[in-house]
C-alpha positions as CSV (number, residue, x, y, z in Angstrom):
1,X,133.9,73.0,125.0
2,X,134.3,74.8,121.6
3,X,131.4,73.3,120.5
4,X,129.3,74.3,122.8
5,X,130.7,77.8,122.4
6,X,129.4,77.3,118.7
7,X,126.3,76.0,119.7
8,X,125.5,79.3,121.9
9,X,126.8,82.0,118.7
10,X,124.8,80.0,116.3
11,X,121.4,80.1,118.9
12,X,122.6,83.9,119.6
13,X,122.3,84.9,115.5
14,X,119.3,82.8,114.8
15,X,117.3,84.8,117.6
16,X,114.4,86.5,115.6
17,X,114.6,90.5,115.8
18,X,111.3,92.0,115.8
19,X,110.6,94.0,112.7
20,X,108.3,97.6,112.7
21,X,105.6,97.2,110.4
22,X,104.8,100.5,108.4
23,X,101.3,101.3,109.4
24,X,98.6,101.1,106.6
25,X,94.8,101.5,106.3
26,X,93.5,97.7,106.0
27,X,89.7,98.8,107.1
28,X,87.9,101.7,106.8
29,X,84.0,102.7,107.3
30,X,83.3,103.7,104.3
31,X,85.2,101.4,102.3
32,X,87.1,101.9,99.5
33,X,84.3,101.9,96.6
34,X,81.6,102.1,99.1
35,X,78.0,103.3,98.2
36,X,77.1,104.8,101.1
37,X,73.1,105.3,101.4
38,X,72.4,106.8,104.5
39,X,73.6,110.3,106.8
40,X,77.5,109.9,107.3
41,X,78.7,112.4,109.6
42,X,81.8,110.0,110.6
43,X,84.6,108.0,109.3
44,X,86.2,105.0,110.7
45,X,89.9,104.3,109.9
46,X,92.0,101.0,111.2
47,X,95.6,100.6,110.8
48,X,97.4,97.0,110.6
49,X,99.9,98.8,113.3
50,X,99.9,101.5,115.8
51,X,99.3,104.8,114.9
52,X,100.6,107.7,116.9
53,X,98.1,110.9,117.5
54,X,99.9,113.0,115.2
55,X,98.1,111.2,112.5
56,X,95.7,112.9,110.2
57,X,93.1,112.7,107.6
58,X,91.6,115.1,104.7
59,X,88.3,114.5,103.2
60,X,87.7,116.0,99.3
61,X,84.1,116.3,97.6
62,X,84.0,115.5,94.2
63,X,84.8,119.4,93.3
64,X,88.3,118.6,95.0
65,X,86.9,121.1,97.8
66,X,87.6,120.6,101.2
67,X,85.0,119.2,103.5
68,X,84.9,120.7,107.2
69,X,86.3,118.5,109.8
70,X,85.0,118.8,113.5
71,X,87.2,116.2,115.3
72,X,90.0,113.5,114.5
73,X,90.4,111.6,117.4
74,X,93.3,108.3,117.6
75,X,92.9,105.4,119.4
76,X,96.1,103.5,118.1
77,X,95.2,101.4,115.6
78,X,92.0,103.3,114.9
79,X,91.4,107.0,113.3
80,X,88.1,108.4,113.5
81,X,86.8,111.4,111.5
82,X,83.9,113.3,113.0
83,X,82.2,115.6,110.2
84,X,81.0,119.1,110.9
85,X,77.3,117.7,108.9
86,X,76.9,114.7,107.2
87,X,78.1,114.3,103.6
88,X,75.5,115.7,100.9
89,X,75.3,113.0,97.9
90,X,78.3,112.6,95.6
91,X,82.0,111.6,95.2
92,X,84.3,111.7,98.0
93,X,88.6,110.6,98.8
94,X,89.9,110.2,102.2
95,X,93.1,111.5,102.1
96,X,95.4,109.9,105.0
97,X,98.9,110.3,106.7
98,X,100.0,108.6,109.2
99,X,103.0,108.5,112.0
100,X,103.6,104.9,112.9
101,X,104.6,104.1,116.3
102,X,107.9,102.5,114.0
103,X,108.4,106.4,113.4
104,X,107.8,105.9,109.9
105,X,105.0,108.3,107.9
106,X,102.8,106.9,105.3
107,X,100.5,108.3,103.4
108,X,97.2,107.1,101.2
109,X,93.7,107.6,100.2
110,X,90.2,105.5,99.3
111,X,87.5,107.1,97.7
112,X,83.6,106.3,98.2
113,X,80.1,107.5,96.9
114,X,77.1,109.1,98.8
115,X,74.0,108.6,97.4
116,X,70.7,110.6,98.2
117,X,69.0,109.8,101.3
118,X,66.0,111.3,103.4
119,X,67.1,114.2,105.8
120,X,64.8,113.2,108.4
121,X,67.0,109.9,108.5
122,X,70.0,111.9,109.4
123,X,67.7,113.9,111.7
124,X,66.9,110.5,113.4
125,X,70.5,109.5,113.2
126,X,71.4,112.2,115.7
127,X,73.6,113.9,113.4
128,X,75.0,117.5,113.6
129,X,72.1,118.7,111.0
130,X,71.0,122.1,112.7
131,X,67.0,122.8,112.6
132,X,67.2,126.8,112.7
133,X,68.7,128.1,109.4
134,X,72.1,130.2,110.0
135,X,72.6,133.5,109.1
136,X,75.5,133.0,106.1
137,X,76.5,136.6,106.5
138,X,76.8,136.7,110.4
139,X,79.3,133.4,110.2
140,X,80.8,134.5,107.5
141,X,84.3,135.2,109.5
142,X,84.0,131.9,111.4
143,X,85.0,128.9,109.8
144,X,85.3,125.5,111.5
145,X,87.5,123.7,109.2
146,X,90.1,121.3,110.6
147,X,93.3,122.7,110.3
148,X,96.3,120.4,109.7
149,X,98.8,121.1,112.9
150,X,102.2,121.1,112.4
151,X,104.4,118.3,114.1
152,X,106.1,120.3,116.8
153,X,108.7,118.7,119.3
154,X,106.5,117.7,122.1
155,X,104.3,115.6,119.2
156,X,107.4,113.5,118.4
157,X,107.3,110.4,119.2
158,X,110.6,108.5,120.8
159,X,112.6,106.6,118.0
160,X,111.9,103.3,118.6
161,X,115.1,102.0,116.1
162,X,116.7,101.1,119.2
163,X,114.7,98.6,120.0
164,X,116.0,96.9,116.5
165,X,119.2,97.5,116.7
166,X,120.0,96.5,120.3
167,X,119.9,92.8,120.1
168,X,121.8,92.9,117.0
169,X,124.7,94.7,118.6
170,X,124.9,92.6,122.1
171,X,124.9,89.4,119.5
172,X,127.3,90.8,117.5
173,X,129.4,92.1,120.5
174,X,129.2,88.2,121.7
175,X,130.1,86.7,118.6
176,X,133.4,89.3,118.4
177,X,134.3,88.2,121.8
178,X,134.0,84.4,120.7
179,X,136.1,85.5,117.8
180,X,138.9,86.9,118.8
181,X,139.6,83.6,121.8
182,X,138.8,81.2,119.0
183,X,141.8,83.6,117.3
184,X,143.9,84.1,120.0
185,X,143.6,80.0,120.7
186,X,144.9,79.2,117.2
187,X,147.6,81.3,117.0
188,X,148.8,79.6,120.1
């Protein structure tokens, strides 16, 4: 019988416990180093794990200015970036954090060129490129930058740690119950 008591404890703490994998870009349209050639007015981001919609991204010129954001919209594992106008030529980073659904935050960046290209092909493109000129001095109060939002409580997400941790205190809550009989038997 004590034997197959063993036999159960040793099965019970050999049971894999699934591990929360810290959520990192492994795709991204552009790509890291990308030479981009044609009107990009959007930005494709895909995580190895899920993301939660908290998550965010910053895009830098080569001036380290920022560049105006219309949307960032999360489809766990996916971020997407949608640009106020597409990107003039030159050097840009993609700044990223993200709130896994492990709870953790990471953080990191890729950086990609723009080279010229025709404006009627990001006309054609169905980009955000606006035909009438704008009045610089009428908009001048009006800005439509993305704004970072602060994590408030409704945006957290539920800590998932007890998933983890669970398993390991039922087994361990078995094996002390094994423990003290196989005690208690001895001393007997």
């Amino acid at each position: 019988m004590n034997k197959y008591v063993a036999f159960i404890l040793i099965f019970l703490l050999l049971l894999p416990v699934p591990v929360g994998a810290h959520s990192y870009v492994i795709d991204s349209n552009p790509a890291e180093g990308a030479v981009v050639e044609e009107a990009l007015d959007e930005m494709v981001l895909t995580f190895n794990a899920g993301i939660e919609s908290v998550s965010t991204a910053t895009v830098y010129n080569d001036k380290r200015e920022e560049v105006a954001i219309e949307s960032i919209e999360v489809e766990s594992p996916v971020l997407k970036i949608g640009l106020v106008a597409p990107l003039i030529p030159g050097s840009y980073t993609v700044k990223w954090k993200a709130l896994g659904e492990d709870t953790h935050l990471t953080e990191g960046s890729f950086s990609f060129d723009v080279l010229a290209y025709e404006l009627e092909d990001a006309i054609e493109e169905g980009s955000n490129v606006e035909e009438e000129p704008v009045d610089i001095e009428e908009n001048s109060e009006q800005t439509d930058v993305y704004e970072e939002r602060p994590v408030v409580e409704e945006d957290t997400v539920e800590p998932s740690l007890g998933r983890f941790i669970l398993p390991i205190l039922i087994t361990g809550a078995i094996a002390l119950v094994f423990l003290v009989k196989y005690m208690i038997k001895r001393i007997r």
